[in-house]
Biopython code that builds the backbone (N, CA, C, O; Angstrom):
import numpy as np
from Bio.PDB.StructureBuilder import StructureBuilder

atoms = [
    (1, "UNK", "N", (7.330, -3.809, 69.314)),
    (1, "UNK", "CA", (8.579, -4.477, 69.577)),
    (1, "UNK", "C", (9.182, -3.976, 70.887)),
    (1, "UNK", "O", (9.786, -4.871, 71.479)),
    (2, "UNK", "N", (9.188, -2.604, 71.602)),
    (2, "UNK", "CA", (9.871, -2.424, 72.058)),
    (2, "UNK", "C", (9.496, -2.830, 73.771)),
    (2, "UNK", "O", (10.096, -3.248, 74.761)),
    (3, "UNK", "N", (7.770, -2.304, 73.284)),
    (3, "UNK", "CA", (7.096, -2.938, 74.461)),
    (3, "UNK", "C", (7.527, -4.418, 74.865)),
    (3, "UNK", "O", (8.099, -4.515, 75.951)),
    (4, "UNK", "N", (7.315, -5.640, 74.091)),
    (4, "UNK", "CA", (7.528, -6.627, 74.178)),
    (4, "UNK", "C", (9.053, -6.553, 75.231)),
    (4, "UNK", "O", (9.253, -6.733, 76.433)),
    (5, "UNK", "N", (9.830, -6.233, 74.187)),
    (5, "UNK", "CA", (11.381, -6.132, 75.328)),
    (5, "UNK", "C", (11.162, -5.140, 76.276)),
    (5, "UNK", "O", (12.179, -4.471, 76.458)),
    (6, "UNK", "N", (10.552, -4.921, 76.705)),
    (6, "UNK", "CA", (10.504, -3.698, 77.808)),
    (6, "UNK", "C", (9.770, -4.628, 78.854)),
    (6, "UNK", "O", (10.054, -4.500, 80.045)),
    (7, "UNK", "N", (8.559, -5.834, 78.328)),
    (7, "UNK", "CA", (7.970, -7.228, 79.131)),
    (7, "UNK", "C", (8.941, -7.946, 79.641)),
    (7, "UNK", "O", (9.095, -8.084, 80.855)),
    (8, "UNK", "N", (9.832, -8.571, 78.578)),
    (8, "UNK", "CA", (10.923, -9.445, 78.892)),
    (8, "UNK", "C", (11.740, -9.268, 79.650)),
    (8, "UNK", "O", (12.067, -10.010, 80.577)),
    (9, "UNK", "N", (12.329, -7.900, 79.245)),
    (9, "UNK", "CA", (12.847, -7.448, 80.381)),
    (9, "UNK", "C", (12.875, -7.370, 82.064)),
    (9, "UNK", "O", (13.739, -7.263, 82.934)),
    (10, "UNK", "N", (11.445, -7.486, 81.999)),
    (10, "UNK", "CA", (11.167, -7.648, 83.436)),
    (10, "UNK", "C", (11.049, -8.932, 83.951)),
    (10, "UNK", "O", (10.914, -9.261, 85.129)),
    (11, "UNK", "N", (11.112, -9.630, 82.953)),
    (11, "UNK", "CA", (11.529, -10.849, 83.695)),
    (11, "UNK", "C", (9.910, -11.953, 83.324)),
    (11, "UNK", "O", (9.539, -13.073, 83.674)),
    (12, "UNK", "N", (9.233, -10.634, 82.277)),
    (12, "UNK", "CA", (7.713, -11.710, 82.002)),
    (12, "UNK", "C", (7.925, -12.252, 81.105)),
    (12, "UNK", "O", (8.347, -11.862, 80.016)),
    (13, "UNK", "N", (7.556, -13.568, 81.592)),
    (13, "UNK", "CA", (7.794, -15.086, 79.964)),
    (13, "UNK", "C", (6.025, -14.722, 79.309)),
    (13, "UNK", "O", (4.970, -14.684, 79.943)),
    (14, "UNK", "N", (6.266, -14.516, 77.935)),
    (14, "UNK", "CA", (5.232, -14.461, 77.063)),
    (14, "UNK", "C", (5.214, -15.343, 76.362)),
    (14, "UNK", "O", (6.286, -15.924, 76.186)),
    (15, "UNK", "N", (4.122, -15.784, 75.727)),
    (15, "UNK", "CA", (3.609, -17.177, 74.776)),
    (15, "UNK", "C", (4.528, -16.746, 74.053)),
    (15, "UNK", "O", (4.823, -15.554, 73.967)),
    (16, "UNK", "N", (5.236, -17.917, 73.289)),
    (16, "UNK", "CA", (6.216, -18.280, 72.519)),
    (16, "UNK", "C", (5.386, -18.081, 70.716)),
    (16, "UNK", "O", (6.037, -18.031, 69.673)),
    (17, "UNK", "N", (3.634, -17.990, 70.832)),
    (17, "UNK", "CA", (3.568, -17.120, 69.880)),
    (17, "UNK", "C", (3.650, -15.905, 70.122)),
    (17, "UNK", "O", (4.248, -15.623, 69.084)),
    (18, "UNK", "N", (3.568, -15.162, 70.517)),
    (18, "UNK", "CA", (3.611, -13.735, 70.545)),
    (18, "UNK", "C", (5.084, -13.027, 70.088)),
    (18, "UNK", "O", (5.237, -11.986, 69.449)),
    (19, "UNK", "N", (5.854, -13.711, 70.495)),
    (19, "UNK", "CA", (7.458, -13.923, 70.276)),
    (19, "UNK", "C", (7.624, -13.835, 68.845)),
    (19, "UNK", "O", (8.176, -12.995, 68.135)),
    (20, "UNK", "N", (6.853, -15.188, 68.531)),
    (20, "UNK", "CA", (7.350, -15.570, 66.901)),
    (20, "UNK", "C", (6.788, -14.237, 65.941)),
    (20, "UNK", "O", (7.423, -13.621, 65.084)),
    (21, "UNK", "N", (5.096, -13.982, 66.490)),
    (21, "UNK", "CA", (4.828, -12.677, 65.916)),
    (21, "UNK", "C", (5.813, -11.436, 65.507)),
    (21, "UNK", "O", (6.124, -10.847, 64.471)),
    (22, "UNK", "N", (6.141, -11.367, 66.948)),
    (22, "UNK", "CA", (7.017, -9.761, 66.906)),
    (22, "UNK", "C", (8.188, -9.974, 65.669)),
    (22, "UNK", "O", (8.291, -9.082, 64.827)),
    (23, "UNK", "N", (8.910, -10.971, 65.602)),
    (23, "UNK", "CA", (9.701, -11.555, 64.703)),
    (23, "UNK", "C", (9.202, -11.253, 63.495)),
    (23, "UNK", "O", (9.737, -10.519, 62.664)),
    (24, "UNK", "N", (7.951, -11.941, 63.373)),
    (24, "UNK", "CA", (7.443, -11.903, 62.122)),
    (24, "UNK", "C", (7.124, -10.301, 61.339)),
    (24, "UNK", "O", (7.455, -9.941, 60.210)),
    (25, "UNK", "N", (6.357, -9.530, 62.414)),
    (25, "UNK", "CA", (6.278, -7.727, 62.198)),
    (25, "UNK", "C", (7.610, -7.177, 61.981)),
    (25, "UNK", "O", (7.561, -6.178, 61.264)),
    (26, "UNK", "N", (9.365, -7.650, 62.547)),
    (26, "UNK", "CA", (9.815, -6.609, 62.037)),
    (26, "UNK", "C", (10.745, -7.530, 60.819)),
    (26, "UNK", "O", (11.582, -6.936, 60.140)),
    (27, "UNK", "N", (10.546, -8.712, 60.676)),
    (27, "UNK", "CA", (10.821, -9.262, 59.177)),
    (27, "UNK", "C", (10.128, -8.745, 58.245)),
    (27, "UNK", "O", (10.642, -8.643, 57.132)),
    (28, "UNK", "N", (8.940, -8.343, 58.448)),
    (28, "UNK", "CA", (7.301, -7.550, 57.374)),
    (28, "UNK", "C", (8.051, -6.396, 57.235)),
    (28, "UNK", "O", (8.011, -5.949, 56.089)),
    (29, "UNK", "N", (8.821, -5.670, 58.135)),
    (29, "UNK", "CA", (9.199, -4.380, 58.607)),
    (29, "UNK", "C", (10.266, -3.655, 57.668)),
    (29, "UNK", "O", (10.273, -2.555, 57.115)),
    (30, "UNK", "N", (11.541, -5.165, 57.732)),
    (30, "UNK", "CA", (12.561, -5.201, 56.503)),
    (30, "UNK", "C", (12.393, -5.167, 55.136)),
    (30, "UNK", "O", (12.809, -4.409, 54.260)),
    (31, "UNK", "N", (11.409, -6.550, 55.142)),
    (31, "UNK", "CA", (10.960, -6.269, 53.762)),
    (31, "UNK", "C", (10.345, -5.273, 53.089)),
    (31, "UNK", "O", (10.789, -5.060, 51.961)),
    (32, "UNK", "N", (9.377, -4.551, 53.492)),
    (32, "UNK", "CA", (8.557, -3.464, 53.274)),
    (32, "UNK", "C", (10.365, -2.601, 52.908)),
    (32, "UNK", "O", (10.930, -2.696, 51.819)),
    (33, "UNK", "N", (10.723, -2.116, 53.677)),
    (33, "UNK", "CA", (12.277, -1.252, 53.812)),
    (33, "UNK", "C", (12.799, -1.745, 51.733)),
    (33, "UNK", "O", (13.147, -1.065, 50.768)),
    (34, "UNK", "N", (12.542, -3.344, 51.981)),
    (34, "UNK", "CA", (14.077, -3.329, 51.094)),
    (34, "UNK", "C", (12.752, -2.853, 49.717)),
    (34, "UNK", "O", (13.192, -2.406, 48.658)),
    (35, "UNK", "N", (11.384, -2.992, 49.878)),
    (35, "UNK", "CA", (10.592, -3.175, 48.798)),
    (35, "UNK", "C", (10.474, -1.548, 48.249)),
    (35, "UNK", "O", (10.479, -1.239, 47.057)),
    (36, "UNK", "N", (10.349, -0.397, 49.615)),
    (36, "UNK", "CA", (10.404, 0.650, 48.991)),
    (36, "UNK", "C", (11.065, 1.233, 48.572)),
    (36, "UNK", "O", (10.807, 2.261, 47.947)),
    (37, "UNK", "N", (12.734, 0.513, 48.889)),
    (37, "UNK", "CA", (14.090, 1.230, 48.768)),
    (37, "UNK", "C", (14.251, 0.784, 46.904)),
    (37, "UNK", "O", (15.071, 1.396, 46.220)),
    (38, "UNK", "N", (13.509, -0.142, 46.389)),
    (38, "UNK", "CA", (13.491, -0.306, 45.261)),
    (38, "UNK", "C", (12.716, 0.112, 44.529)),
    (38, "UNK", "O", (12.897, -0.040, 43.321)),
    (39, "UNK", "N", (11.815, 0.647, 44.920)),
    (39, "UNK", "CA", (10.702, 1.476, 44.129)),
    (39, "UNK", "C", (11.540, 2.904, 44.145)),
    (39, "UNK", "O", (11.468, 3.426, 43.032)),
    (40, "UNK", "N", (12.208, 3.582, 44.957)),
    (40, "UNK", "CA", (12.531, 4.762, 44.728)),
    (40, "UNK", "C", (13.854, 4.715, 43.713)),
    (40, "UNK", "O", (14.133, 5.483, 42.791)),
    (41, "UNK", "N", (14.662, 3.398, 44.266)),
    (41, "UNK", "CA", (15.288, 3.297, 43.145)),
    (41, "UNK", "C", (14.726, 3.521, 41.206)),
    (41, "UNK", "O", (15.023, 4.258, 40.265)),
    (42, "UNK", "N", (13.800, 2.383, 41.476)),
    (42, "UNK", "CA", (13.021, 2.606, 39.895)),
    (42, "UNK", "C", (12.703, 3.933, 39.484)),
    (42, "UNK", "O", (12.879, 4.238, 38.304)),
    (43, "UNK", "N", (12.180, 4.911, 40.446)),
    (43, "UNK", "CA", (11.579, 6.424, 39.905)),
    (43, "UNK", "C", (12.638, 6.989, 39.893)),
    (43, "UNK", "O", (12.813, 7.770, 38.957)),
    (44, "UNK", "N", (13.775, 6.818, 40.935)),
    (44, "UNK", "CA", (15.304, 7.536, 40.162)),
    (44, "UNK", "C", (15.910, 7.607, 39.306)),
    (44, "UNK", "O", (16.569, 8.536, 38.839)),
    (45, "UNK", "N", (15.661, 6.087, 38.848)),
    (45, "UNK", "CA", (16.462, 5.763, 37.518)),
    (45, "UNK", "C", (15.622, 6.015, 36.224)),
    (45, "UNK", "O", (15.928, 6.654, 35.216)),
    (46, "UNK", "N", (14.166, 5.149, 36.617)),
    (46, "UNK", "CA", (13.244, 5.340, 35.075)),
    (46, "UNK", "C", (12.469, 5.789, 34.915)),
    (46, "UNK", "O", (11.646, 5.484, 34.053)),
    (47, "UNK", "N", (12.380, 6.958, 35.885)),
    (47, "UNK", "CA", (10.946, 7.572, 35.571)),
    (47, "UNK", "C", (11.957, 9.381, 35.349)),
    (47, "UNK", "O", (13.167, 9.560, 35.488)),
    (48, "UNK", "N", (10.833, 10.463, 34.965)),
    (48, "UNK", "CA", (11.389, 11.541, 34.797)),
    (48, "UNK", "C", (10.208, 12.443, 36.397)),
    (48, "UNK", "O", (9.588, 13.489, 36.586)),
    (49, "UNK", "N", (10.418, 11.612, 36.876)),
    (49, "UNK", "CA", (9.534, 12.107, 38.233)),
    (49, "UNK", "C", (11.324, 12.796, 39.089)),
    (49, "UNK", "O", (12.275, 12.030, 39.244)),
    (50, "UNK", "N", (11.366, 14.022, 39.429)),
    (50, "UNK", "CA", (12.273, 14.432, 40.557)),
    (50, "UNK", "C", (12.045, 13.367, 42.018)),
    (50, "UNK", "O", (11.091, 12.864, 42.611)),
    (51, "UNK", "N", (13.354, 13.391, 42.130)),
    (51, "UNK", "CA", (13.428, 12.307, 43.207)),
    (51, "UNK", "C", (15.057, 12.676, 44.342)),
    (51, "UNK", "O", (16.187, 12.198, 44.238)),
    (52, "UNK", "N", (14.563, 13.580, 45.230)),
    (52, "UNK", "CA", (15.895, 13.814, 45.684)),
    (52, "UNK", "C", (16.635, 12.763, 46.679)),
    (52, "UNK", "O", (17.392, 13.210, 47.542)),
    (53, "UNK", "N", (16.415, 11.371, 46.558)),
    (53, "UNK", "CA", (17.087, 10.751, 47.344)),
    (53, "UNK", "C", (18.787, 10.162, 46.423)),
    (53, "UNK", "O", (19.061, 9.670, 45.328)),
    (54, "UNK", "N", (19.392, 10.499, 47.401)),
    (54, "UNK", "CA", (20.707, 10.256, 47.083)),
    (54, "UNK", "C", (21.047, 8.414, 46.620)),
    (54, "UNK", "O", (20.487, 7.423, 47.088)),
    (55, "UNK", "N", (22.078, 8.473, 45.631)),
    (55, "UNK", "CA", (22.286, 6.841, 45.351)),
    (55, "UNK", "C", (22.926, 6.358, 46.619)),
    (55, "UNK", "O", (22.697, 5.242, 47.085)),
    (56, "UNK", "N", (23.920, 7.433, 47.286)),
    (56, "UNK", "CA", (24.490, 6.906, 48.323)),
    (56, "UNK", "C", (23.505, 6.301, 49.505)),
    (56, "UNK", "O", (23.674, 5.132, 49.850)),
    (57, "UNK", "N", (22.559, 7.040, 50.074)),
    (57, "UNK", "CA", (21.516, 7.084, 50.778)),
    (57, "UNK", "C", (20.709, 5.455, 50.439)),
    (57, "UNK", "O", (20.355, 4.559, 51.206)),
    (58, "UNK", "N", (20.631, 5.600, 48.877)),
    (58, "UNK", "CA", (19.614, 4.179, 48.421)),
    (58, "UNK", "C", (20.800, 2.772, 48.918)),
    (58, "UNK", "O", (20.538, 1.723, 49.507)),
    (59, "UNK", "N", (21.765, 3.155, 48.538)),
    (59, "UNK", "CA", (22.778, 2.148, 48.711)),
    (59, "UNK", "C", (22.615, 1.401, 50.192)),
    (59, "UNK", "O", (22.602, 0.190, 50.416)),
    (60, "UNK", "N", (22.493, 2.520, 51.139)),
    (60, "UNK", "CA", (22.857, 2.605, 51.903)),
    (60, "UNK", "C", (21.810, 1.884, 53.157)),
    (60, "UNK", "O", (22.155, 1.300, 54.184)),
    (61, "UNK", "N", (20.450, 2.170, 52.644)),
    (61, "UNK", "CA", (19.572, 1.764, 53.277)),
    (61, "UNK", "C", (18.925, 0.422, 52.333)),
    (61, "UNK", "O", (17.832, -0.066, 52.621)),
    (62, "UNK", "N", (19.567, 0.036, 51.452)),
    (62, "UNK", "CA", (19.366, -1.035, 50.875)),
    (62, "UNK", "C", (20.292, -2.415, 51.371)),
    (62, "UNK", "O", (20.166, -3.639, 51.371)),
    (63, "UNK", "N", (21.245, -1.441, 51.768)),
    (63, "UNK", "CA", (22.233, -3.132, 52.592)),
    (63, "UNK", "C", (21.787, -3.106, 53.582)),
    (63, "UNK", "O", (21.621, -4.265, 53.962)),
    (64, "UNK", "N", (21.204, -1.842, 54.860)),
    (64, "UNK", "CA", (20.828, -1.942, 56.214)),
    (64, "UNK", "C", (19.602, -3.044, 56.407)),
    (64, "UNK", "O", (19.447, -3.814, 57.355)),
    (65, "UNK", "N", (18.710, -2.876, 55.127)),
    (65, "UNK", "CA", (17.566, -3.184, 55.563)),
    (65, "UNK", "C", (17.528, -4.989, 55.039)),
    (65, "UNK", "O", (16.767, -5.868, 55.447)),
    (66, "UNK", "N", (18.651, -5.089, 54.006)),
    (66, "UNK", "CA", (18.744, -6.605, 53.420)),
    (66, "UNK", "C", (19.359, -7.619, 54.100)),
    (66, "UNK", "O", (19.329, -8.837, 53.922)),
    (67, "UNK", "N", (20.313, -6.458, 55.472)),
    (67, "UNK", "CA", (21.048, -7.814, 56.533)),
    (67, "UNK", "C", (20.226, -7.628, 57.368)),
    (67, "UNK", "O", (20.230, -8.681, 58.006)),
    (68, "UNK", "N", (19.357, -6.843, 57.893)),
    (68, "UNK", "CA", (18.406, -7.068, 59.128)),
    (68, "UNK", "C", (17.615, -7.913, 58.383)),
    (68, "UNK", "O", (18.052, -9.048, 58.576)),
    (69, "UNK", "N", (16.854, -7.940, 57.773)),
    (69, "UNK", "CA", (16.177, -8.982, 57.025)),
    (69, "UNK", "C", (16.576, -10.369, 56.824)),
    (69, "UNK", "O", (15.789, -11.312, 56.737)),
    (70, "UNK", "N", (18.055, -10.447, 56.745)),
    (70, "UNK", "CA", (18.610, -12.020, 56.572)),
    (70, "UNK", "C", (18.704, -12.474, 57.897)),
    (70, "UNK", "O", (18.324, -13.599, 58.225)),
    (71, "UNK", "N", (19.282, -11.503, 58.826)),
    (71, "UNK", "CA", (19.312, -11.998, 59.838)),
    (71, "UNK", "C", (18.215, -12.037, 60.890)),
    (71, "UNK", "O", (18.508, -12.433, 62.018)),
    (72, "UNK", "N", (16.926, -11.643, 60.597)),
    (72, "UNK", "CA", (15.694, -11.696, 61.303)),
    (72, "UNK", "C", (15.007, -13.202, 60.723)),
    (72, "UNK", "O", (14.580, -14.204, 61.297)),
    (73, "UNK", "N", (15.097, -12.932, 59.774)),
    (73, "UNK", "CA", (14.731, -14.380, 58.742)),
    (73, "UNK", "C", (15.323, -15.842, 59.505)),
    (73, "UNK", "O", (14.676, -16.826, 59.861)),
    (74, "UNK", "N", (16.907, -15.553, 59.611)),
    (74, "UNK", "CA", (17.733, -16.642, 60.318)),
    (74, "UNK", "C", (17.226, -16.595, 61.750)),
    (74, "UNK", "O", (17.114, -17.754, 62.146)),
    (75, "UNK", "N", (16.937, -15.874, 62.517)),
    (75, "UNK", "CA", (16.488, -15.525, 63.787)),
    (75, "UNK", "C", (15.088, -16.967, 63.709)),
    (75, "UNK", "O", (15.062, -18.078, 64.240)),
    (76, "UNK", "N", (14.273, -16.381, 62.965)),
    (76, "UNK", "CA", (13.099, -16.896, 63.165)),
    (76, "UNK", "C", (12.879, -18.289, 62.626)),
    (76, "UNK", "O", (11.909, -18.969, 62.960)),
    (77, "UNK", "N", (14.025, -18.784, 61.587)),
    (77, "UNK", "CA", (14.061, -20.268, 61.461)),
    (77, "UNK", "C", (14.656, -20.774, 62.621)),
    (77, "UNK", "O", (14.159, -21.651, 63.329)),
    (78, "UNK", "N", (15.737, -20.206, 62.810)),
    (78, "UNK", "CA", (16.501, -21.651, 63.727)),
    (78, "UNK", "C", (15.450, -21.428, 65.303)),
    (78, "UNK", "O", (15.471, -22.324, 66.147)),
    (79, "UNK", "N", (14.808, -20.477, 65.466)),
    (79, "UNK", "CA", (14.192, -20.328, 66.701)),
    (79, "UNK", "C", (12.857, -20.892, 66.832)),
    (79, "UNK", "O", (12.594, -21.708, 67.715)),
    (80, "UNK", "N", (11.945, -20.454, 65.920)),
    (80, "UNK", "CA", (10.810, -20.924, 65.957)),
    (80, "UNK", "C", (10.691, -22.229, 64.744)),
    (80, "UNK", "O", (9.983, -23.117, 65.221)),
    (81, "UNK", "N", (11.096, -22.528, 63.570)),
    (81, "UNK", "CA", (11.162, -23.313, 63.203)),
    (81, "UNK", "C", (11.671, -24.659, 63.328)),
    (81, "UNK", "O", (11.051, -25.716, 63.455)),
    (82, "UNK", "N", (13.410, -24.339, 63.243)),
    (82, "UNK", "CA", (14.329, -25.551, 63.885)),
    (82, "UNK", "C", (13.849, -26.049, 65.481)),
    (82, "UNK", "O", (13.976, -27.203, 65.891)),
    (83, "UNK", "N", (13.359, -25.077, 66.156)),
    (83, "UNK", "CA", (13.635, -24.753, 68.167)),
    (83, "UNK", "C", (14.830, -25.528, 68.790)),
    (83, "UNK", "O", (16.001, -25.216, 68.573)),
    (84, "UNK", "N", (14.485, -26.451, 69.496)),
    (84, "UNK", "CA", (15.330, -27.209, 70.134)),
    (84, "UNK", "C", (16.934, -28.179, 69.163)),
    (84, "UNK", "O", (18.097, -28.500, 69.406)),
    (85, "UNK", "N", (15.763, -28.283, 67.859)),
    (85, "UNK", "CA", (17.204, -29.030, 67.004)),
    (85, "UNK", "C", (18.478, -28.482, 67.015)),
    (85, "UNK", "O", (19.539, -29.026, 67.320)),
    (86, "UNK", "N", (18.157, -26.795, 66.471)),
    (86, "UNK", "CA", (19.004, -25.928, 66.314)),
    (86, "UNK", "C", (20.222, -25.432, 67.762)),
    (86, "UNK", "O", (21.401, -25.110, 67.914)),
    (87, "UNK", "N", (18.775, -25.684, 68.695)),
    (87, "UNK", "CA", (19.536, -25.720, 69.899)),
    (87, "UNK", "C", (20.533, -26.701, 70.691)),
    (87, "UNK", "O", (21.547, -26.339, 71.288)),
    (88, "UNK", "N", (20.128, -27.793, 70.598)),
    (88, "UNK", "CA", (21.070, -28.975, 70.560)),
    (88, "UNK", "C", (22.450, -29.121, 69.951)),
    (88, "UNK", "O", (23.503, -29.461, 70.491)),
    (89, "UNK", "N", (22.131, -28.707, 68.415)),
    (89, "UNK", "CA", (23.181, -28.459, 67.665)),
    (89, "UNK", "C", (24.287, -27.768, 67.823)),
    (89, "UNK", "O", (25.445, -28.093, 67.558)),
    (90, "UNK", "N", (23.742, -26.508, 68.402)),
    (90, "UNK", "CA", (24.637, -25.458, 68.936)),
    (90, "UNK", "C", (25.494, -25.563, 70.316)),
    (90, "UNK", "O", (26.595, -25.041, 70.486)),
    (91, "UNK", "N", (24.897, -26.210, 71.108)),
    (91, "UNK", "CA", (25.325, -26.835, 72.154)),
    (91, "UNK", "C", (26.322, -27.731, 71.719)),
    (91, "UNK", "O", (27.485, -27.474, 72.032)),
    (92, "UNK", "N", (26.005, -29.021, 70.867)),
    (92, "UNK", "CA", (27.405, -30.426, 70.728)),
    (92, "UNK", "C", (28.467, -29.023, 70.180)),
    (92, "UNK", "O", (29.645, -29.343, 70.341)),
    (93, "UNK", "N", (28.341, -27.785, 69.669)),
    (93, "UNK", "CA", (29.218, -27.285, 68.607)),
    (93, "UNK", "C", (30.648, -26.649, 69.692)),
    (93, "UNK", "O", (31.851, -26.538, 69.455)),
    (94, "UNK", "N", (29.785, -26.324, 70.954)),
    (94, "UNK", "CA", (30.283, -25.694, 72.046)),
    (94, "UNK", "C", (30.891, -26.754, 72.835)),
    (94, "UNK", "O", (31.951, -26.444, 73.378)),
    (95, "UNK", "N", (30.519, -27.772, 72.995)),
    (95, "UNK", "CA", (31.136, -28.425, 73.791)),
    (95, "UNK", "C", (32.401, -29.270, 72.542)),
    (95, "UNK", "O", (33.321, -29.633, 73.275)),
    (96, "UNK", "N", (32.695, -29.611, 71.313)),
    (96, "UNK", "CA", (33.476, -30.015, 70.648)),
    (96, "UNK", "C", (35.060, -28.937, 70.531)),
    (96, "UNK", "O", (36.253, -29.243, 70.512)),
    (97, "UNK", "N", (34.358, -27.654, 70.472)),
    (97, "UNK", "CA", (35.456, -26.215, 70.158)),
    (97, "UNK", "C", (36.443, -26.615, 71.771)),
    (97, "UNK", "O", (37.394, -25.908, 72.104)),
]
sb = StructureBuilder()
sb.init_structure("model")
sb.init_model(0)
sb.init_chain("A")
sb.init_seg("    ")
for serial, (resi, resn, name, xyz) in enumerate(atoms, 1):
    if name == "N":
        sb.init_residue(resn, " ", resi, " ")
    sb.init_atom(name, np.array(xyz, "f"), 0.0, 1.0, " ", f" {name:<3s}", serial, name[0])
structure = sb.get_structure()
């Protein structure tokens, strides 16, 4: 990911898959996040396995990782899915305000 923006940055246009990819790795990235943040939940709560992660901590990295996730998700519909519709749309929205 960071490489990629470290490309863009410079001003290099990359295939518009490669784009959607990177999107796609750190949506994989979130999910994985919200999937293990619930497994440790489960061994905290129902297992008799020691588990020193804090509820605050689970809480905590359970909302971080569920709005990057919604909003990577939203990222990658209206961009690569919707493309231009979404873009259009957003445009009449700007010129009506």
């Amino acid at each position: 990911m960071y490489t990629y923006f470290a490309i863009t940055s410079l001003g290099i246009r990359v295939h518009r898959r490669v784009a959607a990819l990177v999107t796609l790795v750190q949506t994989s990235q979130m999910l994985a996040g919200i999937g293990i943040t619930l497994f440790v939940f489960y061994i905290k709560t129902q297992t008799k396995v020691k588990c020193q992660q804090s509820f605050g901590n689970l809480n905590l990295a359970f909302a971080i990782y569920l709005s990057f996730a919604f909003l990577f998700i939203r990222f990658f519909i209206q961009s690569y899915l919707l493309g231009s519709k979404a873009k259009k749309a957003e445009m009449e929205a700007k010129k009506t305000s």
